[in-house]
C-alpha positions as CSV (number, residue, x, y, z in Angstrom):
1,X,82.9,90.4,129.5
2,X,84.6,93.5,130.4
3,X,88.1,95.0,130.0
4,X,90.1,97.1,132.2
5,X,91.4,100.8,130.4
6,X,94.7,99.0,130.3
7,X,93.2,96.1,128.5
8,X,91.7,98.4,126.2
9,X,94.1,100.3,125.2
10,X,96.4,97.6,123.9
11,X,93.9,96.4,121.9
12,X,93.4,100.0,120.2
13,X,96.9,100.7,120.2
14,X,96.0,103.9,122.5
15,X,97.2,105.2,125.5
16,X,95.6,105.0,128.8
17,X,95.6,108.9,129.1
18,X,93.6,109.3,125.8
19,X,90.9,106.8,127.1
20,X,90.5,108.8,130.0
21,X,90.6,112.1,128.0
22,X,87.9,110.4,126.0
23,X,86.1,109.8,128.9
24,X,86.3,113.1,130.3
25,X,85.1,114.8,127.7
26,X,81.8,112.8,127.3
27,X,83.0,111.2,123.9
28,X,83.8,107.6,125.1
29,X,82.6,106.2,128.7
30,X,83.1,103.0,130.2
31,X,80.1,101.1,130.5
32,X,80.9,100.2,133.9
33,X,83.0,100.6,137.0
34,X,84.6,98.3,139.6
35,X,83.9,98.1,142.9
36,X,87.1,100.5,143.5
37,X,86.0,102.8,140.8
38,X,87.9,101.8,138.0
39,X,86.6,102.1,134.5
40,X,85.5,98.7,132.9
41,X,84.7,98.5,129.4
42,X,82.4,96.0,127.6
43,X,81.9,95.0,123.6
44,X,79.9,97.9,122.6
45,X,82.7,100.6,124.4
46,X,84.9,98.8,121.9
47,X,82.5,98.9,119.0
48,X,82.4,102.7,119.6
49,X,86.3,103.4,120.3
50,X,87.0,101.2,116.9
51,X,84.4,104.0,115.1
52,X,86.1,106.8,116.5
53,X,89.6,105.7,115.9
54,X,88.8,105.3,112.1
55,X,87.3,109.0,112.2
56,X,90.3,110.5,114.0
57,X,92.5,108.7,111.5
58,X,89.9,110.6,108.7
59,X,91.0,113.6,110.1
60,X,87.9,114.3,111.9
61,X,88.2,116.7,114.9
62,X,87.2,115.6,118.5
63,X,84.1,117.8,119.0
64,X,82.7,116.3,114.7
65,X,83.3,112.7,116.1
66,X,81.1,113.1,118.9
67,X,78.1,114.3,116.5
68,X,79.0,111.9,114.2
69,X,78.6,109.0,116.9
70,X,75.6,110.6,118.6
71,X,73.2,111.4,115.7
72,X,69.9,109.4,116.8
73,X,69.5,109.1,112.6
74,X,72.7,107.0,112.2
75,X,72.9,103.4,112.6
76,X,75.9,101.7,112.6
77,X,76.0,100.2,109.5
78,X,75.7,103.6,108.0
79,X,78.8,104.5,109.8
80,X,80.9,101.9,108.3
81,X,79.6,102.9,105.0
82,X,80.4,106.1,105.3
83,X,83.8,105.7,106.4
84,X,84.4,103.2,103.5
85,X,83.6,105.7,101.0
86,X,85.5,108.4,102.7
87,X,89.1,105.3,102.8
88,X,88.5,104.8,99.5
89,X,88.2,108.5,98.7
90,X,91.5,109.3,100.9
91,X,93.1,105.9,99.4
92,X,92.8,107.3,95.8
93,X,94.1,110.7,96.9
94,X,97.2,108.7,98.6
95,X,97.2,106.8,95.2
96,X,97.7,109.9,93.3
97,X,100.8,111.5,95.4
98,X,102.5,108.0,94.9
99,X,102.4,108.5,91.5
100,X,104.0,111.7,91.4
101,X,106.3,110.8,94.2
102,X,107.4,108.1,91.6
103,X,107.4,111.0,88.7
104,X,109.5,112.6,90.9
105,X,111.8,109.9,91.6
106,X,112.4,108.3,88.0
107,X,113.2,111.8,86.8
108,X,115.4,112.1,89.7
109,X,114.7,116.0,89.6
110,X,116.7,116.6,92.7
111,X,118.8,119.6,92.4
112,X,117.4,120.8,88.6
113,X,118.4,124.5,87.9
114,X,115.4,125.1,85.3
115,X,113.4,127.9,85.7
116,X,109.6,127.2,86.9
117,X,108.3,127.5,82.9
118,X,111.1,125.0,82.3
119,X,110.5,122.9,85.1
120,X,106.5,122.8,83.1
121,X,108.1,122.2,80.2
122,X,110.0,119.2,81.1
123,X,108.3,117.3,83.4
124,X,104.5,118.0,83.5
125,X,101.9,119.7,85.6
126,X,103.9,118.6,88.8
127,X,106.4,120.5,90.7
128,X,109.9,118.7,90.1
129,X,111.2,119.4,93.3
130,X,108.2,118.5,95.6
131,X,109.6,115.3,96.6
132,X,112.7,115.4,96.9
133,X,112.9,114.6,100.4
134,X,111.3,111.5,99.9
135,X,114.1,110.7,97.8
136,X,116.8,111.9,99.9
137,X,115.3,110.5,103.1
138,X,115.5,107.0,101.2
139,X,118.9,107.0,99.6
140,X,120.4,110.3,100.7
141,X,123.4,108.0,102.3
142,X,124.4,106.3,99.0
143,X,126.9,107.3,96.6
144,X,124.3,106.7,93.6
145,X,122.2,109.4,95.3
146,X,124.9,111.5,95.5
147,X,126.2,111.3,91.9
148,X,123.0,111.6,90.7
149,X,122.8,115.3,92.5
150,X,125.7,116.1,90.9
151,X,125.0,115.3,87.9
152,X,121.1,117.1,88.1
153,X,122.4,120.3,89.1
154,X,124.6,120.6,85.9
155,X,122.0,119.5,83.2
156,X,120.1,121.8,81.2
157,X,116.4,121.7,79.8
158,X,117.8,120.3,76.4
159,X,119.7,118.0,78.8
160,X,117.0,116.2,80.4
161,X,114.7,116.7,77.4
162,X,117.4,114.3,75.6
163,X,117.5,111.8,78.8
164,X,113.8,111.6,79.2
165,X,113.6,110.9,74.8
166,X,116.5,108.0,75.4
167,X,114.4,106.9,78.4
168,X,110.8,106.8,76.5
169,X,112.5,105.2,73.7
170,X,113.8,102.3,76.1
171,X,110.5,101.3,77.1
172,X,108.8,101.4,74.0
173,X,111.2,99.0,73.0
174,X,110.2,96.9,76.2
175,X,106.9,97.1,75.1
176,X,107.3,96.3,71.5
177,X,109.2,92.6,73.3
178,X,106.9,92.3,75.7
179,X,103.6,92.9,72.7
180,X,105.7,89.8,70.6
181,X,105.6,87.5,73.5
182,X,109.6,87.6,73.2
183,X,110.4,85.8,76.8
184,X,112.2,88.5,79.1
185,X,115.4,86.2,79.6
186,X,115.8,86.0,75.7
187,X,118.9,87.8,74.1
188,X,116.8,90.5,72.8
189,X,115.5,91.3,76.2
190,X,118.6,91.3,77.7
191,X,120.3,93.0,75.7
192,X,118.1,96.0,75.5
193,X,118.1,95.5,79.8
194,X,121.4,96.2,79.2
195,X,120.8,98.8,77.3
196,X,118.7,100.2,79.8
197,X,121.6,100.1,82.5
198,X,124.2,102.1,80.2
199,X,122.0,105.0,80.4
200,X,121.4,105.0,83.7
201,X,124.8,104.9,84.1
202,X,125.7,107.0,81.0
203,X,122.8,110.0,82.5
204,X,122.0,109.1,86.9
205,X,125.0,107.4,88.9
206,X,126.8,104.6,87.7
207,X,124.8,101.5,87.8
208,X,126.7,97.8,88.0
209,X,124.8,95.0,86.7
210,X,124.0,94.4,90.6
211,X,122.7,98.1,91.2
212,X,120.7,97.6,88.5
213,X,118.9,94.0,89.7
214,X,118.2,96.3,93.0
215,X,116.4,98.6,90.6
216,X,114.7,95.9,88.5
217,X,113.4,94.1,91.9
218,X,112.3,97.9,92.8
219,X,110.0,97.6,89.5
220,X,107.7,95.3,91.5
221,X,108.4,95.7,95.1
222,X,107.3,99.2,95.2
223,X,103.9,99.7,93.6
224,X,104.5,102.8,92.8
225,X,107.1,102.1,90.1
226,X,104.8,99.7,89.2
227,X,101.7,101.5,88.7
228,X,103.8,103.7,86.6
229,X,105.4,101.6,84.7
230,X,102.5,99.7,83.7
231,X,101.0,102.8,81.9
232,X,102.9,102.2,79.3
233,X,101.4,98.3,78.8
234,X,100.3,96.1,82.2
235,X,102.8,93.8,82.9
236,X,105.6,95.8,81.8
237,X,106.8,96.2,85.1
238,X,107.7,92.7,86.1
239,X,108.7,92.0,82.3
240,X,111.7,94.5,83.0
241,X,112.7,93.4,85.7
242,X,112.8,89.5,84.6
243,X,114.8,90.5,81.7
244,X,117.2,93.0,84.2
245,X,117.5,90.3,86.3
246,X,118.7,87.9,83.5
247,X,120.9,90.7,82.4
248,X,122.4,90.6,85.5
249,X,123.1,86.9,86.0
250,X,125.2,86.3,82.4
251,X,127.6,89.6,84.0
252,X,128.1,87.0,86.6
């Protein structure tokens, strides 16, 4: 079975003038031709394309790929074990910017006028303002966004040293209900959801009870919030949210 450079590069998700690149520099040839000259590709082109396409993704350069792919010592299966460990290496990295991307985001740090020791001070061995296009890129359209950049710029260190002590106080709460079993639609729970939604309000961008079952499905749907969330007790994450959600519907 062969497959025309056309063929092939739907299936990689390539373009035809990168296979022939590929070709022309020695790193991927067809195993064949047609009788018109045409470059026909079998299983074990495809096998080798797959191998460079995870390197490239890696990061490798062109020229490291080839001697990568051409060292007689290498087998195949070492390959794929190698570029497992080297995923799963580059997935933890990824793992770790989420979680400051979410630092970044809870805090909503956008717009802070604290000096860099402050900055320290407040939020951590991370730079506050690092990802704040992340956030604007997101919800830079909104009026919540908006509000809450007004309100950043004006706060002080004692300002969001007070938010952040409201805030931690919140969810040890949560986690005190959630350690007693107490169900997340329960009074308790709600009320201190509601709780939770007055200081949004009172501190971010004023947050209706429906704003605030966006955020409480946010808890879950993004992993991120999750992951950090969690720290504080597993589970927490989709705890709040049940009882934000509950919260919401008796506003109803």
């Amino acid at each position: 079975m062969s497959y025309s450079v056309g063929q092939v590069a739907g299936f990689a998700g390539v373009t035809v003038r990168t296979l022939h690149h590929y070709d022309e520099i020695g790193l991927l040839r067809p195993g064949a031709r047609s009788a018109a000259g045409h470059r026909r590709y079998d299983d074990a082109d495809l096998d080798r394309l797959q191998r460079i396409l995870f390197y490239r993704e890696l990061g490798f350069p062109l020229e490291e790929v080839a001697v990568l792919l051409d060292d007689p010592d290498v087998d195949p299966q070492a390959h794929l074990r190698r570029q497992h460990r080297l995923l799963i290496d580059r997935i933890e990295r990824l793992r770790k910017m989420a979680a400051a991307v979410e630092h970044a985001m809870e805090a909503r740090k956008m717009g802070i006028k604290l000096t860099p020791e402050e900055k320290f001070e407040v939020f951590g061995d991370f730079d506050p303002d690092q990802y704040a296009d992340e956030v604007e890129r997101r919800w830079g359209n909104t009026e919540a966004y908006k509000e809450s950049q007004r309100r950043a710029a004006s706060y002080t260190k004692e300002d969001w040293k007070r938010i952040q002590a409201e805030g931690d106080e919140i969810t040890d709460r949560f986690v005190a209900l959630l350690d007693a079993g107490t169900p997340p639609r329960s009074e308790a729970a709600m009320d201190l959801a509601e709780e939770h939604r007055q200081w949004i309000s009172r501190n971010h961008y004023q947050c209706d009870p429906e704003l605030h079952a966006c955020v409480g499905r946010m808890y879950v749907s993004d992993h991120r919030f999750t992951e950090n969330i969690d720290k504080a007790r597993p589970g927490l994450a989709a705890y709040q949210r049940d009882a934000i959600l509950a919260n919401a519907e008796r506003h109803h």
